[in-house]
PDB file of N, CA, C and O in Angstrom:
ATOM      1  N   UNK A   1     100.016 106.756  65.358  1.00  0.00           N
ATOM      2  CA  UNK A   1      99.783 108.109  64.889  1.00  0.00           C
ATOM      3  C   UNK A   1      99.382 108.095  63.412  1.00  0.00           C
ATOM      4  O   UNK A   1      98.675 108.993  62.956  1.00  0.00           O
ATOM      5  N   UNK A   2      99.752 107.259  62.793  1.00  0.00           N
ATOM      6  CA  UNK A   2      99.861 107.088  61.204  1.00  0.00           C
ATOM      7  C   UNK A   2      97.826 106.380  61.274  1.00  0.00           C
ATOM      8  O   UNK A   2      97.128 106.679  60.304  1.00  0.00           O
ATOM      9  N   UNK A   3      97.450 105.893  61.939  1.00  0.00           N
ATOM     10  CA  UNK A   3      96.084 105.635  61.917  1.00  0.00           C
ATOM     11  C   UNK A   3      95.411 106.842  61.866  1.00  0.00           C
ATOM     12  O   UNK A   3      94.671 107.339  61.017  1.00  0.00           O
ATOM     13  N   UNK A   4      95.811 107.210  62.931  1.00  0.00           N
ATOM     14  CA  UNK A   4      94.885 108.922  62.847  1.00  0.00           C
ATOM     15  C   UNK A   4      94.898 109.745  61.934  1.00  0.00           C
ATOM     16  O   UNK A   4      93.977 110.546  61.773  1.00  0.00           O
ATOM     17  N   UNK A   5      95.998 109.689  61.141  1.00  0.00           N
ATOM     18  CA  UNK A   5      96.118 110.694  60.181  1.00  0.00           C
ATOM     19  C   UNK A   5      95.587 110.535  58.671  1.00  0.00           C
ATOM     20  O   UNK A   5      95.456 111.269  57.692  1.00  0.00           O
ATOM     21  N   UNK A   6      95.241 108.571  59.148  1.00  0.00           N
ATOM     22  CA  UNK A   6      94.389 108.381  57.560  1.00  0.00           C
ATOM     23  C   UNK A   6      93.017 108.506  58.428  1.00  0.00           C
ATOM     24  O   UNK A   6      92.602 109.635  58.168  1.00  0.00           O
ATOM     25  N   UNK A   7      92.472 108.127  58.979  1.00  0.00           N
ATOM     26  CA  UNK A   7      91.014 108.575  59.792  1.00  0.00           C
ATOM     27  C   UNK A   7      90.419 110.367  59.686  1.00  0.00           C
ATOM     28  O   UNK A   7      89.362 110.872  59.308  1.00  0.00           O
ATOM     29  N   UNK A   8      91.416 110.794  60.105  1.00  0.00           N
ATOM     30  CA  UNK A   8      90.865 111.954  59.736  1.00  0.00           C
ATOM     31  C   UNK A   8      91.302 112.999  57.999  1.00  0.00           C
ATOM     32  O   UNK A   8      90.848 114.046  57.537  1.00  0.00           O
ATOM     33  N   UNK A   9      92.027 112.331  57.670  1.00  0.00           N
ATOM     34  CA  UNK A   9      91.964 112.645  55.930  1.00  0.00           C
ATOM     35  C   UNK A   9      90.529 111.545  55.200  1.00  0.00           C
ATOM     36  O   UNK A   9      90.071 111.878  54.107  1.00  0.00           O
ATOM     37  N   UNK A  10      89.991 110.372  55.881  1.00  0.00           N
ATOM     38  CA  UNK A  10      89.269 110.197  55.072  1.00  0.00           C
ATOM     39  C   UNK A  10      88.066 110.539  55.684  1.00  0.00           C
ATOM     40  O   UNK A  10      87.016 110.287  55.092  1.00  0.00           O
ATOM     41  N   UNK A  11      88.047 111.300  57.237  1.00  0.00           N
ATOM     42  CA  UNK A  11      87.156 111.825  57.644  1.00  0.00           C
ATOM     43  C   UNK A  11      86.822 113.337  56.588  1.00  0.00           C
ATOM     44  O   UNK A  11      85.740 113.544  56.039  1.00  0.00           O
ATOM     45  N   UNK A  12      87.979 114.207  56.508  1.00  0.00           N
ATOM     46  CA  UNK A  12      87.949 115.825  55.682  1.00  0.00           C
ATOM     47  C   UNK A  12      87.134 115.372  53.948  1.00  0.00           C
ATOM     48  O   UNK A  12      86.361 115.913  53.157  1.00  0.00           O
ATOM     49  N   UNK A  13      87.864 114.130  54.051  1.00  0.00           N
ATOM     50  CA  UNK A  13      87.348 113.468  52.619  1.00  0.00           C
ATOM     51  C   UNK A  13      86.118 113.686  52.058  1.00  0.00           C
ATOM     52  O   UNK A  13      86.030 114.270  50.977  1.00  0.00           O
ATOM     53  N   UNK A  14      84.952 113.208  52.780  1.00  0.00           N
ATOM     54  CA  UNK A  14      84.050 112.884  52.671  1.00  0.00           C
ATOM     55  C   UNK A  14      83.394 114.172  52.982  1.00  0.00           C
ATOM     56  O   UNK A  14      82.407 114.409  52.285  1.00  0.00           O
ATOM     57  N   UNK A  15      83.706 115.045  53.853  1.00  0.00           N
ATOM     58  CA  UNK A  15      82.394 116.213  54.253  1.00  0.00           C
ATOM     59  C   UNK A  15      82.150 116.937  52.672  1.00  0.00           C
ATOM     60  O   UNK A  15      82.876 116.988  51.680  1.00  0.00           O
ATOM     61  N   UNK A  16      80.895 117.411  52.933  1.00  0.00           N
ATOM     62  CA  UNK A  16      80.406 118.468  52.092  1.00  0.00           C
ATOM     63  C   UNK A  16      81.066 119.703  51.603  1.00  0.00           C
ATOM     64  O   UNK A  16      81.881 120.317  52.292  1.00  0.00           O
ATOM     65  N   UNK A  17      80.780 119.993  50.642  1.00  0.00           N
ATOM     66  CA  UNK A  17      81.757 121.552  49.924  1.00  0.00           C
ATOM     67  C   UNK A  17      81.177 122.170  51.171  1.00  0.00           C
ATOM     68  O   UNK A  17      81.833 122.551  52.140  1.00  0.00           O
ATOM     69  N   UNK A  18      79.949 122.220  51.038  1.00  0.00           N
ATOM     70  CA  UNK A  18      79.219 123.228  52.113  1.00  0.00           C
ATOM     71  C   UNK A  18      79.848 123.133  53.456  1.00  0.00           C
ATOM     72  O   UNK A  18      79.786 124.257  53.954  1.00  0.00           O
ATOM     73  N   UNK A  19      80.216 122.603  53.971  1.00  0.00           N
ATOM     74  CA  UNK A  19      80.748 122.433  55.319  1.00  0.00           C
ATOM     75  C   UNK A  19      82.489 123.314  55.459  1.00  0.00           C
ATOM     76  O   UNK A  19      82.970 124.009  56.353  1.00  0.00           O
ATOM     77  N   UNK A  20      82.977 122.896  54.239  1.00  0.00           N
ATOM     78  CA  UNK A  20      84.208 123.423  54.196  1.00  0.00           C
ATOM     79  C   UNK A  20      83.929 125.013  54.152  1.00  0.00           C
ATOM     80  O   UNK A  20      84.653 125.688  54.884  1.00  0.00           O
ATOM     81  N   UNK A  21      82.976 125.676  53.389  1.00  0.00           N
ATOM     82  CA  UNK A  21      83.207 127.112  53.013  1.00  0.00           C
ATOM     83  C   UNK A  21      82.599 127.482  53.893  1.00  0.00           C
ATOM     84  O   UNK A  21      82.919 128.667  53.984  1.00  0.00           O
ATOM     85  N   UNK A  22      81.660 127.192  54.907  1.00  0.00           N
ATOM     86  CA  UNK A  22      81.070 127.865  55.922  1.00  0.00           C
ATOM     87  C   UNK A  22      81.724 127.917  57.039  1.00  0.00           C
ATOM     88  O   UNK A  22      81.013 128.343  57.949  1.00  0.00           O
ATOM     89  N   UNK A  23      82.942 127.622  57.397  1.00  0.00           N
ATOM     90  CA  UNK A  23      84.087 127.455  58.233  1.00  0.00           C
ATOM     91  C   UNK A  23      84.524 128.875  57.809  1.00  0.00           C
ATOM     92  O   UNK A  23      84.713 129.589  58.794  1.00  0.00           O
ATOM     93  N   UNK A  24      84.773 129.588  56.434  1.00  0.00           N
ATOM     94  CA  UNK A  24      85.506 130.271  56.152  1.00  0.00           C
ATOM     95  C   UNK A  24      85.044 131.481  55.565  1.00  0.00           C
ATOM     96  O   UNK A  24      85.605 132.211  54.747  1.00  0.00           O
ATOM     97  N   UNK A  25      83.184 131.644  56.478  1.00  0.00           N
ATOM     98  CA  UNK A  25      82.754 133.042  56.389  1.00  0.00           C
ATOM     99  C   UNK A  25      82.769 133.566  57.817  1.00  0.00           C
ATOM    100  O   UNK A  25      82.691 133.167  58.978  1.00  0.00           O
ATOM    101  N   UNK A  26      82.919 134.722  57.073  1.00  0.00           N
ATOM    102  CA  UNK A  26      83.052 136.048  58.615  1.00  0.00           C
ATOM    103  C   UNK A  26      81.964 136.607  58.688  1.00  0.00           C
ATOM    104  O   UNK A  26      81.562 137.186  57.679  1.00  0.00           O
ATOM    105  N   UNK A  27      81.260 136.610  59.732  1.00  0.00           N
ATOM    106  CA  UNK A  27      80.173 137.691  59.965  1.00  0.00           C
ATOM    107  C   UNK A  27      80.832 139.108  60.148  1.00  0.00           C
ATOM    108  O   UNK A  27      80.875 140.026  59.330  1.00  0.00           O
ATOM    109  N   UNK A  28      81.341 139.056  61.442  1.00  0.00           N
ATOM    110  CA  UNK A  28      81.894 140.225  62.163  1.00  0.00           C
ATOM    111  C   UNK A  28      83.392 140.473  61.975  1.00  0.00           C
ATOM    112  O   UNK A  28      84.151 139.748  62.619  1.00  0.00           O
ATOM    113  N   UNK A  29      84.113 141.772  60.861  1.00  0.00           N
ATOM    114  CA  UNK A  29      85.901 141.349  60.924  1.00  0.00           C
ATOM    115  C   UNK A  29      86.413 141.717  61.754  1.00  0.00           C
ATOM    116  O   UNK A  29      87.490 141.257  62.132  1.00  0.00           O
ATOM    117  N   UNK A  30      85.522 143.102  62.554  1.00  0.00           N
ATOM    118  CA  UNK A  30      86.535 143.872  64.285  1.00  0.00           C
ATOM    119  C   UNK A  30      86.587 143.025  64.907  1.00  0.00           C
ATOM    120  O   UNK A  30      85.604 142.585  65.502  1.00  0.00           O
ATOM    121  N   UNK A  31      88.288 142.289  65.001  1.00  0.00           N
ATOM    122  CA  UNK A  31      88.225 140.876  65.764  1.00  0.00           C
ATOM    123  C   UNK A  31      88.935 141.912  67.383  1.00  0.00           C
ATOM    124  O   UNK A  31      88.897 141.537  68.555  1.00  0.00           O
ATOM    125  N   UNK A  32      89.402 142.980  66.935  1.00  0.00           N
ATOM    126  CA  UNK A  32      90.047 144.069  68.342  1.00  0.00           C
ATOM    127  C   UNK A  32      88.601 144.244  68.958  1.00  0.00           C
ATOM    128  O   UNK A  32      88.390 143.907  70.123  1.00  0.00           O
ATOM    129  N   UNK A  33      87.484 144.843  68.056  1.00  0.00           N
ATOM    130  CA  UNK A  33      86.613 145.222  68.855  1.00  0.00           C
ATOM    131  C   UNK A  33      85.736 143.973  69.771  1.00  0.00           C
ATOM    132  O   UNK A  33      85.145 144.177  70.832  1.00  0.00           O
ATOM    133  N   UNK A  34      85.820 142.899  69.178  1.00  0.00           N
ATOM    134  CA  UNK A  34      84.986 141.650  69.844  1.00  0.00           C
ATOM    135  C   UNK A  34      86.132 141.478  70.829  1.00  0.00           C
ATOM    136  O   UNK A  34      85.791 141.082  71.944  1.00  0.00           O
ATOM    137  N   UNK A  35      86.959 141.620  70.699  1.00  0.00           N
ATOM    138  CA  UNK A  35      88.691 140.911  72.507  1.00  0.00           C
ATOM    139  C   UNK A  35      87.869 141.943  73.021  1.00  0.00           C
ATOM    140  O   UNK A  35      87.114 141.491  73.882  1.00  0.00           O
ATOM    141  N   UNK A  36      87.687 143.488  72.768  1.00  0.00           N
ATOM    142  CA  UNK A  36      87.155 144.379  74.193  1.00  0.00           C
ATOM    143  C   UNK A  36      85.996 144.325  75.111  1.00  0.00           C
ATOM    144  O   UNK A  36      85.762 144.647  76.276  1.00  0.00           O
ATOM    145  N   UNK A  37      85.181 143.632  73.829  1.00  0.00           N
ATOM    146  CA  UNK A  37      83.349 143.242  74.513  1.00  0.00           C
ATOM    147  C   UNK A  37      83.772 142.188  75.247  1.00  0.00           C
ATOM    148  O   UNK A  37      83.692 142.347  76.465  1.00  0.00           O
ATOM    149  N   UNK A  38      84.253 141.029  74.808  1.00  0.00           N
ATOM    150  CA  UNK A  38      85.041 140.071  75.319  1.00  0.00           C
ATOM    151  C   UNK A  38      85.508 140.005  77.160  1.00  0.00           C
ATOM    152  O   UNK A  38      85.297 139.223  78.087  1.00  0.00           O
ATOM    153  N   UNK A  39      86.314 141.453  76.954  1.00  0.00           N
ATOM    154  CA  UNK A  39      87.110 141.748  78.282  1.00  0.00           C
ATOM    155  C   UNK A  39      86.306 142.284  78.939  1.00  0.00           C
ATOM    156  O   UNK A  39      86.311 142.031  80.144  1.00  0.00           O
ATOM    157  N   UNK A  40      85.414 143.128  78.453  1.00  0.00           N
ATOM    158  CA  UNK A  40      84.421 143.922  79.284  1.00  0.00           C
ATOM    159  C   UNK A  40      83.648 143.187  79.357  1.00  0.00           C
ATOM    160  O   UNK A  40      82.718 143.889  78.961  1.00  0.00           O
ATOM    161  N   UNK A  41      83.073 141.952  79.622  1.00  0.00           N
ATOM    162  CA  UNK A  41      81.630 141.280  80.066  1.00  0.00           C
ATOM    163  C   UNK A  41      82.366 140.617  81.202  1.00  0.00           C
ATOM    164  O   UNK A  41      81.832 140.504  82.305  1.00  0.00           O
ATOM    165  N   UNK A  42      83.831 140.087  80.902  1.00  0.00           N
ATOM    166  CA  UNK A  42      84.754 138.998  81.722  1.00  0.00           C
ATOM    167  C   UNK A  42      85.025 139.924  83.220  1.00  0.00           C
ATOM    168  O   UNK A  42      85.127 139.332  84.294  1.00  0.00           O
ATOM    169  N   UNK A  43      85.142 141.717  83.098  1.00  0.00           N
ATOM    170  CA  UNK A  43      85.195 142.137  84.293  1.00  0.00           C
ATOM    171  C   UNK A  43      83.531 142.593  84.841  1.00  0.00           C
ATOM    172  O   UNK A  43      83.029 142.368  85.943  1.00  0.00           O
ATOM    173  N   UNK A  44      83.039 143.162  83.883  1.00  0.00           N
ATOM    174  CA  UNK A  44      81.411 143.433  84.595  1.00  0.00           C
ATOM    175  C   UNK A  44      80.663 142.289  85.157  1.00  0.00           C
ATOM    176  O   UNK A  44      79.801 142.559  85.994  1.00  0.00           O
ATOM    177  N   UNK A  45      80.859 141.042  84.827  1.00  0.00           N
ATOM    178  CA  UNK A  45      80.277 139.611  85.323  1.00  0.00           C
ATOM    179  C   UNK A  45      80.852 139.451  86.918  1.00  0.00           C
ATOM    180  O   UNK A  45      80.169 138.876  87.766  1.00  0.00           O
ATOM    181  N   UNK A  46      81.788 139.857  87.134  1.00  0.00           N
ATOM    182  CA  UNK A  46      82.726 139.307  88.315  1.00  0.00           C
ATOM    183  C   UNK A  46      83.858 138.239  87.829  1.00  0.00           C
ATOM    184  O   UNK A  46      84.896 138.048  88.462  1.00  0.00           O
ATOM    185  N   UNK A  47      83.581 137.693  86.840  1.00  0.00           N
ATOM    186  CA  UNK A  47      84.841 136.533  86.588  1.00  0.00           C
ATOM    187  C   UNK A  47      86.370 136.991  86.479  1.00  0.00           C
ATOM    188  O   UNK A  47      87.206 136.088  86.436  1.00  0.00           O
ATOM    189  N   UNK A  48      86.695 137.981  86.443  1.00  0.00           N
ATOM    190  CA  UNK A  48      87.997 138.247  87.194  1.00  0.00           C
ATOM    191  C   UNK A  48      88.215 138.253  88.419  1.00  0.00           C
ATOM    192  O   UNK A  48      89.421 138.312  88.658  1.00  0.00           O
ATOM    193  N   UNK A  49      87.339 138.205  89.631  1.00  0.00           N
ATOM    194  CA  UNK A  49      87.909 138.039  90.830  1.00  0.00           C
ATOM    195  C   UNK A  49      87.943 136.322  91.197  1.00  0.00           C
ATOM    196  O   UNK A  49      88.681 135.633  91.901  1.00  0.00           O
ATOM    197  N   UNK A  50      87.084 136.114  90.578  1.00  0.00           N
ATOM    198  CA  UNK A  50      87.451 134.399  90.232  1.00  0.00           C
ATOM    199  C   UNK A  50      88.682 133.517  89.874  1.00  0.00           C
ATOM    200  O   UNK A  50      89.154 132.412  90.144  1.00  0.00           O
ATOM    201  N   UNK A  51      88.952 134.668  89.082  1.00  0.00           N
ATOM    202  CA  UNK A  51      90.485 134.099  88.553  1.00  0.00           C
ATOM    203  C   UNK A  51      91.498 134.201  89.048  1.00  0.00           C
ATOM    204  O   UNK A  51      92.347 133.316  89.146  1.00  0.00           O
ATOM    205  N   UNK A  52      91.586 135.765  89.600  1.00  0.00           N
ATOM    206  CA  UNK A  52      92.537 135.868  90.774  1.00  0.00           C
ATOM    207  C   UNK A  52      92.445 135.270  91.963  1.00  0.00           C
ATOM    208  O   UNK A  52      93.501 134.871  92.453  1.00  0.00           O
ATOM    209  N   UNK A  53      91.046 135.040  92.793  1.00  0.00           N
ATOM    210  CA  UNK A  53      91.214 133.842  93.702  1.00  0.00           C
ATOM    211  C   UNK A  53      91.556 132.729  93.685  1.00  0.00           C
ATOM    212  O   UNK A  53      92.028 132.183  94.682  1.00  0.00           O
ATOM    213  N   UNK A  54      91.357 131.999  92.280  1.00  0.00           N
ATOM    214  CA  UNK A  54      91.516 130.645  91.932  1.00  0.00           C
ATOM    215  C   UNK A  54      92.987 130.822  91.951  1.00  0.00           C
ATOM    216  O   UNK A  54      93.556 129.917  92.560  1.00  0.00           O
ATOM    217  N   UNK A  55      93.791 131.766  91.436  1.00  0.00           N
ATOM    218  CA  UNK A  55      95.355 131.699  91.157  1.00  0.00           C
ATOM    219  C   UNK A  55      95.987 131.707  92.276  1.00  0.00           C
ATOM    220  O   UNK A  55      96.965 130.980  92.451  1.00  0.00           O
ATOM    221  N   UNK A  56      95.469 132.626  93.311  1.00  0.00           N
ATOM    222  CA  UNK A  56      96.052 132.853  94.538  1.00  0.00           C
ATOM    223  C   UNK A  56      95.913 131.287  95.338  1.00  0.00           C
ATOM    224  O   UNK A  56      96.786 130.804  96.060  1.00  0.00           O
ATOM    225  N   UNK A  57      94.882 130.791  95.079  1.00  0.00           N
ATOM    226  CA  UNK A  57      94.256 129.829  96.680  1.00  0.00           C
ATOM    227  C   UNK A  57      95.177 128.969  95.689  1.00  0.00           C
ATOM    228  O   UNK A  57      96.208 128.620  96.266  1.00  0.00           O
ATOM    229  N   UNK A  58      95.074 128.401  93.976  1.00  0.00           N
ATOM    230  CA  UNK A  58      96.370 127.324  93.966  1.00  0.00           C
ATOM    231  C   UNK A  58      97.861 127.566  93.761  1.00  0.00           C
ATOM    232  O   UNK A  58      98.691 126.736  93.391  1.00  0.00           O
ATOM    233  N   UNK A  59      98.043 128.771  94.049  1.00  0.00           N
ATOM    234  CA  UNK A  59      99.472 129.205  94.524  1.00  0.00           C
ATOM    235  C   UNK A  59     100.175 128.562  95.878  1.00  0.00           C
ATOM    236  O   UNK A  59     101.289 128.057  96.014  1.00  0.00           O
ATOM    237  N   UNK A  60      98.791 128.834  97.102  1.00  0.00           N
ATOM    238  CA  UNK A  60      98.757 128.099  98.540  1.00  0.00           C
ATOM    239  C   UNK A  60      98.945 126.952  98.010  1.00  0.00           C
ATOM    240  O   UNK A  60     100.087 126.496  97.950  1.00  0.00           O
ATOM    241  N   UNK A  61      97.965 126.326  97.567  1.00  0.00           N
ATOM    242  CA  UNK A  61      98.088 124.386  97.128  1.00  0.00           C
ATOM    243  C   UNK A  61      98.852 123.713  97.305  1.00  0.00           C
ATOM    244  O   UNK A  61      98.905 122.747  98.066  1.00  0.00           O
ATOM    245  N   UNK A  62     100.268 124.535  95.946  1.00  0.00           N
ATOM    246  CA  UNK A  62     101.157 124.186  95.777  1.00  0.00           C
ATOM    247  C   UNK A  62     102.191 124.238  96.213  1.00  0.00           C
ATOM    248  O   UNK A  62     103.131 123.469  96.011  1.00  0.00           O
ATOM    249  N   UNK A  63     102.114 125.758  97.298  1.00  0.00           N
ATOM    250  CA  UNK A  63     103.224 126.057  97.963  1.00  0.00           C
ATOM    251  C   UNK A  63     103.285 125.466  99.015  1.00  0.00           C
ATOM    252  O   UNK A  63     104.294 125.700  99.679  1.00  0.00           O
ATOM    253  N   UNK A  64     102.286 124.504  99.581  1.00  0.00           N
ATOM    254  CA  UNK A  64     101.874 124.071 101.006  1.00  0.00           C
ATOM    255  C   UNK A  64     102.269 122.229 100.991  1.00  0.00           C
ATOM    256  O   UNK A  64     102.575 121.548 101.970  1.00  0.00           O
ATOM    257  N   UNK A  65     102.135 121.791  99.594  1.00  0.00           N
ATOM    258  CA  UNK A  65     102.034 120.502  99.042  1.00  0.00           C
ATOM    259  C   UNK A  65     103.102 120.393  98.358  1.00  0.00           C
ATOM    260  O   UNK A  65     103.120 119.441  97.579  1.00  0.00           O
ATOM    261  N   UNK A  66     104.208 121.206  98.397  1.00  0.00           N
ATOM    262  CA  UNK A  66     105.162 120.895  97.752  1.00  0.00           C
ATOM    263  C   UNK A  66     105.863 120.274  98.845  1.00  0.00           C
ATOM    264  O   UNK A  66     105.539 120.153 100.027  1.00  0.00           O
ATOM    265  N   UNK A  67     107.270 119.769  97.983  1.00  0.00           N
ATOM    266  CA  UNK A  67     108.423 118.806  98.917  1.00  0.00           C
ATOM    267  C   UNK A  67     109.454 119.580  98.658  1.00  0.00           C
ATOM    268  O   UNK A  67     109.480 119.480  97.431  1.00  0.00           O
ATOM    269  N   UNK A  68     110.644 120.539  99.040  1.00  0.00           N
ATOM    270  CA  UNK A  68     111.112 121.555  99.182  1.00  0.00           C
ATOM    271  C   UNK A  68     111.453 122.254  98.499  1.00  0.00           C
ATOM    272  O   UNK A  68     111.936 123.316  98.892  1.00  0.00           O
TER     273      UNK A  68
END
């Protein structure tokens, strides 16, 4: 673990100022209003019935593949 932690300090080391401060501009600050566009594309797409099928069918999976 102690490898990784000099690898990536002498990885942060080396990047550009520029790299660091462009991490830490905001275009857009309504971070409430982007979760709602967010939620509303996730149900107008269909990908919520996706999710609930996927949850349901590995609910079966597990309930079928379990050992008691």
């Amino acid at each position: 673990m102690n490898y990784l932690n000099d690898a990536i300090s002498q990885l942060v080391w080396h990047l550009p100022v520029n790299a660091i401060t462009f991490a830490q501009s905001v275009s857009d600050p309504d971070l409430l209003g982007q979760m709602q566009k967010s939620w509303n594309h996730f149900v107008l797409t269909g990908q919520i019935w996706a999710l609930f099928i996927g949850v349901v069918i590995g609910y079966m999976l597990r309930t079928l593949t379990s050992f008691g």
